[in-house]
N, C-alpha and C positions, 0 to 999 in steps of 0.2 A: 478379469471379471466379465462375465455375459451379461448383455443388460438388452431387454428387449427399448429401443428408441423408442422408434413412432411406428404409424400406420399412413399410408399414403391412399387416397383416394381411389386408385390402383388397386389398390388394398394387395398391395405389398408391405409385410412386416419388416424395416431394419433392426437388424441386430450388430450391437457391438463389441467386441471382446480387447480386452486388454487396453482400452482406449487404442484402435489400430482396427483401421479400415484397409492396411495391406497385408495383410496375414491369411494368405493360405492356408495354413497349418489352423488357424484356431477356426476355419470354416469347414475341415475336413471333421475335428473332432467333434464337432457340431450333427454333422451328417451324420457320422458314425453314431454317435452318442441317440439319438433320433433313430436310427435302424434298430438297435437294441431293444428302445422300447416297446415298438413294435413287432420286430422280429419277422424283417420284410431285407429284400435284396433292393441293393443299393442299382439302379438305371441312369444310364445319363441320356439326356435327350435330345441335346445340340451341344453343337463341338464349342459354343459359348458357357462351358461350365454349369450348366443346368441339368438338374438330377430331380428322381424321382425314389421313392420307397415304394418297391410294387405294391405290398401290402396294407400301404397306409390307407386308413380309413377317410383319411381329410381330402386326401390326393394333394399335399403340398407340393410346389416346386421348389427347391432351394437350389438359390444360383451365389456367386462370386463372382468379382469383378474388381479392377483394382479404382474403380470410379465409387462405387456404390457400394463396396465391402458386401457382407453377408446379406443377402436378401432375401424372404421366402417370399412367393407368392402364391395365395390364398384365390381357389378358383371361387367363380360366381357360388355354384352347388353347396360352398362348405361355411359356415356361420363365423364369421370375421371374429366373434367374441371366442368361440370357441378353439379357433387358431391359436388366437393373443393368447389365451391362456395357457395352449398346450406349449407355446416356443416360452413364456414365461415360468414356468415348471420345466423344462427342460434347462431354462438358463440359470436357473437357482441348484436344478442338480450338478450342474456340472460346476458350478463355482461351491458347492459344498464339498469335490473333490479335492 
């Protein structure tokens, strides 16, 4: 199950799937699942596993890590509420799969 955690003052969003902060695999279909909606090409932006959707209107980053598991981050320009919701609505679609 995807579950949005918390929000960090950073205002970086955690997300957790499976209860498992080392999975690779449930971060990529994360990503993926996210490009769809959109319907933007997946960019990586440093060799630290940080990715972009060119198309995204938020301009999310969403990175991994086997410290911090899935984490987006949420730039100044884009409304903190309006993130939480969108990675919330993505984490309920993908566990209705």
């Amino acid at each position: 199950m995807y579950k949005v955690n918390s929000i960090s003052k950073e205002r970086w969003i955690f997300i957790s799937a499976d209860n498992s902060f080392d999975e690779l695999d449930t971060f990529i279909t994360l990503l993926k699942a996210y490009q769809a909606t959109i319907d933007g090409k997946i960019s990586q932006i440093s060799a630290n596993a940080q990715y972009i959707i060119e198309s995204d209107p938020l301009n999310l980053v969403f990175q991994w890590d086997s410290l911090f598991g899935i984490t987006v981050v949420v730039p100044l320009e884009t409304d903190i509420s309006v993130a939480q919701g969108a990675m919330t609505r993505l984490c309920n679609k993908l566990n209705c799969k």
